[in-house]
N, C-alpha and C positions, 0 to 999 in steps of 0.2 A: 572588397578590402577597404578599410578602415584607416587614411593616412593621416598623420596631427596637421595642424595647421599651426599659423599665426595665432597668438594668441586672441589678436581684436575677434578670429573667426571662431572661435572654441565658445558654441552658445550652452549657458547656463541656465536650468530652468529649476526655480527653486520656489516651493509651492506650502503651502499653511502655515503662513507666516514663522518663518525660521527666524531665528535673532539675527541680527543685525551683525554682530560678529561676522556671520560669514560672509557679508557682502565686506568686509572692510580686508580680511584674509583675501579675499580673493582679489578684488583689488589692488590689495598692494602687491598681490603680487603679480598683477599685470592684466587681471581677465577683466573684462570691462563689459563683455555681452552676455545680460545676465536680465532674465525675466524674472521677475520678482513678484508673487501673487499670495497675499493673506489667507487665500483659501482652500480646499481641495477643488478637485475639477471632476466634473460629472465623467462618466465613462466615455464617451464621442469626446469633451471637448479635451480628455485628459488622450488620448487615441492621436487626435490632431496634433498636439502639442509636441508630443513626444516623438513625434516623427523627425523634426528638427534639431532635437536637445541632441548636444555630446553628454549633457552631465545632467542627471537629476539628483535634486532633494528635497528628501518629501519626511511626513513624521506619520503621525498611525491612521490615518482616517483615508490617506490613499493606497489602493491594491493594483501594485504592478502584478498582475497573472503573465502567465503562459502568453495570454492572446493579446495582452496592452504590449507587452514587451516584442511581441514578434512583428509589432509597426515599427520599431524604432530602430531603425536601420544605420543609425547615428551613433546610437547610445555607447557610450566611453564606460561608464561609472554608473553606480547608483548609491546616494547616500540615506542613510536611515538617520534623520536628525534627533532620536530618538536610542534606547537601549534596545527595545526589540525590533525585529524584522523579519516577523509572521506574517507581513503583509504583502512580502516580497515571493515570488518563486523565486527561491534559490538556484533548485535543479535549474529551470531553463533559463538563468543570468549568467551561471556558469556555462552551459550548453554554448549558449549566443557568445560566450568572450567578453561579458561584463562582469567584472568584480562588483560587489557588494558591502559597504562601509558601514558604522553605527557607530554609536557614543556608548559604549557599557560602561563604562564608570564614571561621567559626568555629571550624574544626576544621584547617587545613591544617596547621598546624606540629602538630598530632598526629602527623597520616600521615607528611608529609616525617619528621619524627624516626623511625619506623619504620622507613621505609623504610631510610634511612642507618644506623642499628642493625643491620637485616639483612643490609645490602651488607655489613659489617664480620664480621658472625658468619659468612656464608657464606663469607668469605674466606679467613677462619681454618680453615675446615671445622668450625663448631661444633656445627651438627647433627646430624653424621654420628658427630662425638667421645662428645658427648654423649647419644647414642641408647648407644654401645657400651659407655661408662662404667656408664650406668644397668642394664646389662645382664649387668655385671661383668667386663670385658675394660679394658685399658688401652692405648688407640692413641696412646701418647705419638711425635708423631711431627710433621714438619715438613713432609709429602708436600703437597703443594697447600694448603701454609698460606703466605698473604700478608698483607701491609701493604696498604693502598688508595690508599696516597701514588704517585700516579706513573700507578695507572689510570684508563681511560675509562670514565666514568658517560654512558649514551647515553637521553636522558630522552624519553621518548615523548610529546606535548600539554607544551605551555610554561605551562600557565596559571599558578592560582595557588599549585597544591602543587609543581607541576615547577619554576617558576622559584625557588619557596622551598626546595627542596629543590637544586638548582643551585648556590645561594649557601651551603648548608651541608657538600657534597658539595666543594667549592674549598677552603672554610676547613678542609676535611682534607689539602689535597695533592692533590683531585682532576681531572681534566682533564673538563670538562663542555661534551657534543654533544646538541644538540634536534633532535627534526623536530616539526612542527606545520604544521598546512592553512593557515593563513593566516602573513605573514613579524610576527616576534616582536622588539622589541628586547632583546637578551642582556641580564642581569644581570654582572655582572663580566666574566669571561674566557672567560662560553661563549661556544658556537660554533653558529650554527643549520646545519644538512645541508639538500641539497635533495631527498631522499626519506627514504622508510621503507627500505628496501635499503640506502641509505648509511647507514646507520644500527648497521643491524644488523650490518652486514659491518667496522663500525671500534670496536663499542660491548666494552668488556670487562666490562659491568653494564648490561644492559637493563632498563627500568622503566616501566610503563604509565600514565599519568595523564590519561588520558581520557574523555570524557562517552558517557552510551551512548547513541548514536546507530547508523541502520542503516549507516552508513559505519564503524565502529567494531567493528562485531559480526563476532568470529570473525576481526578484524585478522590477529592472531597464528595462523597455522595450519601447516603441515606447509611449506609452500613457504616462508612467513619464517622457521621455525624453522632450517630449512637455510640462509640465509642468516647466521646466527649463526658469531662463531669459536668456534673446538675449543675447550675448555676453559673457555668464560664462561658466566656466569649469566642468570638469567634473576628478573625478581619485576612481581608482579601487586598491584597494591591500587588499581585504580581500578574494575572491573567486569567480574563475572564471564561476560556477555556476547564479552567482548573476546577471550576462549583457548577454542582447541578444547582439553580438556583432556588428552584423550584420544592428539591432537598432542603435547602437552607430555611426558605420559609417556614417548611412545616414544621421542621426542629424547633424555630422561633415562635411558630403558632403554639406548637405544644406548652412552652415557657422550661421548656431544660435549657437552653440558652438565654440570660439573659439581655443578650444584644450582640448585636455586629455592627462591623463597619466595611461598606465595600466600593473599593477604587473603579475596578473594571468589571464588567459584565460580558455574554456573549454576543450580543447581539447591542451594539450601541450604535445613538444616531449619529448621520454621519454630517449634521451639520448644527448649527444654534436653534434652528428654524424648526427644526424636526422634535416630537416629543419622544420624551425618554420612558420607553413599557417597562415595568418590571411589579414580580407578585412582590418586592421590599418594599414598593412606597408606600403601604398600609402601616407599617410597624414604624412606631415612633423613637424604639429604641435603637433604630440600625441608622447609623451615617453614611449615607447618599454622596458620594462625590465625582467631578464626572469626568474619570481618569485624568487626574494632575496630580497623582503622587510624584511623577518627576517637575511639574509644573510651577517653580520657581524661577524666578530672573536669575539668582546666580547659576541654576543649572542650567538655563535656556544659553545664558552667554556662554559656558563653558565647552557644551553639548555643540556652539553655532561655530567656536572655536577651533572643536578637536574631529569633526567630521571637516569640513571647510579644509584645515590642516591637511588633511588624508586626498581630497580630492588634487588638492597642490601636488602634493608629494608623487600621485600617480601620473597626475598629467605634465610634471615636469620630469621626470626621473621615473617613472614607470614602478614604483614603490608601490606594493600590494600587501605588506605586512599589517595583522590585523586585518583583511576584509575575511569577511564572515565564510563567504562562499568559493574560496578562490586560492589556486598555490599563493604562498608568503614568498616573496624575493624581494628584495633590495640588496642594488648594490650600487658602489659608491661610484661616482662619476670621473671621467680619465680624460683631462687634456687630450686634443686633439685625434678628437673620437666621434664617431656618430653613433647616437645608441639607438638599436632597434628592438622591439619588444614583438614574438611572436606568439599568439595564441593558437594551440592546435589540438588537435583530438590525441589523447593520450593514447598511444598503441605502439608495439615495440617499433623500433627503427627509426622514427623520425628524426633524432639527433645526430644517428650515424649518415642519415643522408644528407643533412643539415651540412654536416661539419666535410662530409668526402663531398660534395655539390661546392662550398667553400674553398674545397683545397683545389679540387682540378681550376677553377677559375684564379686562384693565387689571392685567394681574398685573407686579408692578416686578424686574423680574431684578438682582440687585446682583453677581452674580459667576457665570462660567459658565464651565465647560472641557469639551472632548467630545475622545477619541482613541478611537481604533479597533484592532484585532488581529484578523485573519481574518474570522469569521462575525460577529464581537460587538463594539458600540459604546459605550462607559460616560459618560457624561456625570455630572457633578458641579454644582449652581446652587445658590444662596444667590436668597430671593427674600424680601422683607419679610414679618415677623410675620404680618401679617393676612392674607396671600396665599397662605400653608400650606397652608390645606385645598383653599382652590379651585384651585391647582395642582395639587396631588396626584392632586386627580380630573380633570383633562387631563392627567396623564401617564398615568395607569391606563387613559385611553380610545385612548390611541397604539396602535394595530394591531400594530406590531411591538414593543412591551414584552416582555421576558423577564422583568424583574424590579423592584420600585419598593422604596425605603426612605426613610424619614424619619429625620435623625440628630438634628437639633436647632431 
């Protein structure tokens, strides 16, 4: 069992360099034991670490598995300082009674501006100008250099960077088409298609803004790439999952594309020191960047702010709404109450024993909420002062307990 502490003893461990935001959030709101490291951590010393943390946050270069998580006998939370959180087992954070946090909308009008930066320079051919500039040649020339006013931006997933990037992509002059698995209400003047094929076969700027899922992986391959018209582009910044790379190449060797621009790849290093492989660094025309489409200071503050928030919220008040992998409960706090929060294997009956285990002891329940997600059940109760402890020890004899906490 898992009981909260004092806050000086609630250790935070917050790893490749997170913004500064959240050390000042957590702070003020009281947590003051907080390891703070600019980098990821190799597998042993990331193993060691985490044996100690209640709280971690991490962003994409570190992977809590199955087997880093099942050292961390500690672990409260985990924050994704980040949108995605592919990096995380879900299944076994939920298994273990650790929620799972992230920043999904902190950072989008990063990426969308990226993104619409890159449509513009690829248009122009500015990669390819300025590879040869650098190189001392002078390709003053107008050959496949265009305006963006007039073409079709074809946005791959509508959510919240595609349709924000939709609406900036317009206020260029541009004619904007979505496909998305579920039907989308447009933003202004786009358009939603009813395939990925319609798609690609009308789009004069393809753009991927997808989540990685196993419907997603490898979307883009050799068969859509062909469905692409002669002469358009192509750009990646949602996951590197999502392109066979290796596809992308050859399209671009053939010259039916001409040019791309790509954020993430499948396989990226996992530190500064490490070289970056790919068959793209040959082509002059593709933009190399090395995932920081969310990588701005006001996303980084924002992102350091609204994860940082979330771990507050749970570890003062047991607030789970929004974690990725885990029932949503919040509920409001009650004068002269101790709140207990119990995590347990979802399977019928636990609540009825909960609550008749409660009554035969005379324990007075003042506030109770229970939701459920796959294997795992979380119940949140407020029960009178004097009823603390004798609760506590009926919920710790509950057979299917994964996890007990006292908040207050």
């Amino acid at each position: 069992m898992t009981l909260s502490l004092q806050k000086d003893k609630i250790r935070f461990l917050l790893l490749e360099g997170v913004h500064d935001n959240a050390l000042k959030v957590l702070n003020n709101a009281g947590y003051t034991n907080i390891e703070y490291l600019t980098h990821a951590l190799d597998y042993d010393e990331l193993v060691e670490k985490i044996k100690d943390a209640h709280f971690i946050g991490i962003r994409s270069r570190t992977q809590l598995t199955r087997e880093v998580l099942e050292h961390a006998n500690k672990l409260v939370a985990i924050g994704c300082f980040c949108i995605g959180t592919n990096q995380v087992d879900l299944d076994a954070a939920r298994e273990l009674g650790i929620p799972v946090f992230n920043a999904p909308y902190s950072n989008t009008r990063s990426v969308a501006e990226l993104v619409l930066a890159e449509t513009i320079m690829l248009y122009r051919g500015i990669p390819e100008k300025n590879a040869v500039v650098h190189r001392g040649g002078w390709g003053k020339s107008a050959k496949n250099s265009h305006e963006v006013r007039g073409k079709i931006m074809g946005i791959v997933g509508y959510g919240s960077i595609g349709s924000q990037l939709s609406v900036l992509a317009e206020s260029l002059g541009m004619k904007v088409i979505y496909h998305d698995v579920v039907t989308k209400l447009p933003l202004g003047n786009a358009h939603q298609v009813g395939s990925l094929e319609e798609l690609l076969q009308t789009a004069d700027v393809v753009t991927l803004h997808v989540p990685d899922l196993p419907s997603t992986r490898y979307m883009m391959k050799a068969e859509q790439f062909a469905h692409m018209k002669e002469g358009s582009y192509f750009i990646n910044a949602a996951r590197g999952t999502c392109v066979d790379i290796d596809d992308l190449a050859a399209v671009l060797e053939s010259g039916k594309l001409l040019g791309a621009a790509v954020d993430v790849f499948p396989k990226e290093p996992k530190s500064a020191d490490q070289e970056f492989e790919s068959p793209l660094r040959k082509f002059d025309n593709v933009i190399l960047t090395p995932h920081i489409g969310g990588s701005t200071q006001e996303a980084q503050a924002n992102i350091g702010l609204e994860v940082a928030e979330k771990f507050v919220k749970y570890s003062d008040a047991g607030d789970t709404v929004t974690a990725v992998n885990f029932p949503e409960v919040s509920v409001p706090s009650k004068e002269g109450s101790h709140r207990l929060l119990h995590i347990h294997k979802n399977v019928p009956g636990v609540l009825s024993q909960i609550n008749s285990s409660f009554a035969e002891a005379g324990i007075n329940i003042l506030a109770q909420s229970l939701m459920t997600e796959g294997d795992v059940g979380y119940l949140v109760m407020d029960v009178d002062n004097d009823d603390s402890e004798a609760a506590l020890d009926k919920l710790k004899n509950i057979k299917e307990t994964i996890r007990v906490r006292v908040l207050f």
